[in-house]
Phi, psi and omega in degrees: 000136174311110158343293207277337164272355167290326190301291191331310177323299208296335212274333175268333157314311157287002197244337157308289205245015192235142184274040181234139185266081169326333168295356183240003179237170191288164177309313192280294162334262203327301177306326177247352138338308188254003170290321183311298201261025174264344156318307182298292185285024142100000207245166159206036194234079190317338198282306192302330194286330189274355269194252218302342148329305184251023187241289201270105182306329207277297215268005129315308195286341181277301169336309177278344171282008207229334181286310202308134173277109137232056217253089230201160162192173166279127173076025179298129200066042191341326214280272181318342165301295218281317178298311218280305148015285177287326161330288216276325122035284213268323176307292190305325183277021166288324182094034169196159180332129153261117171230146191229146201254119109312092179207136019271145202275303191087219182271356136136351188307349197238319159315343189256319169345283160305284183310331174300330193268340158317308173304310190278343169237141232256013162249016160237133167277083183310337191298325201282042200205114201233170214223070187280111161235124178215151169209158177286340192282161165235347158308308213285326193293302182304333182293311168309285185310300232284329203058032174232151181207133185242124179344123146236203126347323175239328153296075148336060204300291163326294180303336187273345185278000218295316184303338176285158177282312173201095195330297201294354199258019212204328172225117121345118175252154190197092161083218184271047204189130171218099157289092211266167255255194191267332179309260204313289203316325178269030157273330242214127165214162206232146182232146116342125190188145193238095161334321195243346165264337228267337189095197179243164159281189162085212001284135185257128168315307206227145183234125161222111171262082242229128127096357164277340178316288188344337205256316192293139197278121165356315193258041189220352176287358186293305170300319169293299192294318149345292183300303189304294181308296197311356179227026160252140172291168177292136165082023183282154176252127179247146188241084199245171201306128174337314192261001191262189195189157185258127183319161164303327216253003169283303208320334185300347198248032188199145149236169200262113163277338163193117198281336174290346179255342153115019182236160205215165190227133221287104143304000000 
């Protein structure tokens, strides 16, 4: 067997048996996501890793924790709080239910997010502002409902809390461990949902899909934006990832409320 029909193997493996679509990301992501953890168990045979695939449940559930992007902080990319900021600002100041999507959520920081900068600022009327956190993961989930996260080595917790005016009014702290409070928790409710089989939601004001494009393979981002329009209300706001972009054959279907932080508004 081939190195590259070995992969392919391990790649029907995952399309078998794991509840992630391989088919829909690029080659090069995939490939090293299962390099990784094929490092962990010690192998250097795609034949042998797909044999352990199907034998072993744990090292499924480790495989799909290691393809689903949980690369996350609170307040990731400050710059863009403050344009999204004046968004939920302008929204709440309609007088009706504001919703809002995070997805895909990851451990739940950019779902708390919003609701914490809902909170801290006394011009977004937090009661009209409800919070949709979904993922493919159900590990990446249960961690987002537990709310607690914690000061590592690589993590900074305090420092990612710094844009609020007053943190502590928001997380319980204990040690390296922050829990977050009850305010910011009853906005924010977490679902399961798969971006690219599950369909769209909503319709939701603001959608933020921020850093999954990037993994997705070029002739399937189509599909994807597909959903993400089917689940914005008219004139709704999308948010997508620093390094991202709303496809060309899109943009015409967009105004920049400020394009360089990446956020754009439904025509």
């Amino acid at each position: 067997m081939t190195g590259e029909s070995a992969f392919e193997g391990v790649l029907k493996q995952i399309d078998d048996s794991v509840p992630f679509e391989p088919g829909y990301y690029n080659e090069s992501y995939l490939d090293r996501r299962i390099t990784a953890r094929m490092r962990r168990r010690g192998m250097e045979s795609h034949h042998e890793y797909r044999r352990l695939l199907r034998e072993e449940d744990a090292e499924r559930e480790a495989l799909m924790d290691a393809l689903t992007i949980n690369v996350t902080e609170f307040f990731r990319n400050a710059e863009m709080w403050e344009v999204l900021r004046d968004v939920l600002r302008r929204l709440t100041d309609e007088q009706r239910r504001v919703r809002v999507w995070s997805a895909p959520c990851a451990d739940g920081r950019e779902a708390y997010s919003l609701a914490m900068l809902a909170c801290d600022d006394d011009d977004v009327d937090e009661a009209r502002l409800e919070v949709l956190g979904s993922d493919i993961s159900e590990g990446a989930l249960d961690h987002a409902r537990e709310g607690v996260y914690h000061t590592t080595r690589t993590t900074d917790i305090a420092e990612e809390l710094e844009p609020l005016s007053e943190p502590d009014r928001y997380v319980d702290r204990e040690g390296d461990a922050f829990r977050v409070r009850e305010a910011p928790r009853r906005l924010v409710t977490f679902d399961t949902h798969d971006l690219i089989s599950d369909g769209s939601r909503g319709p939701f004001d603001v959608v933020l899909c921020r850093n999954l494009l990037i993994y997705i393979d070029a002739d399937h981002k189509g599909s994807l934006f597909d959903t993400l329009e089917a689940s914005l209300a008219a004139s709704g706001v999308l948010v997508v990832g620093m390094t991202e972009s709303i496809p060309p054959d899109r943009s015409d279907g967009y105004d920049p409320i400020d394009k360089r932080r990446r956020v754009f508004r439904r025509r």
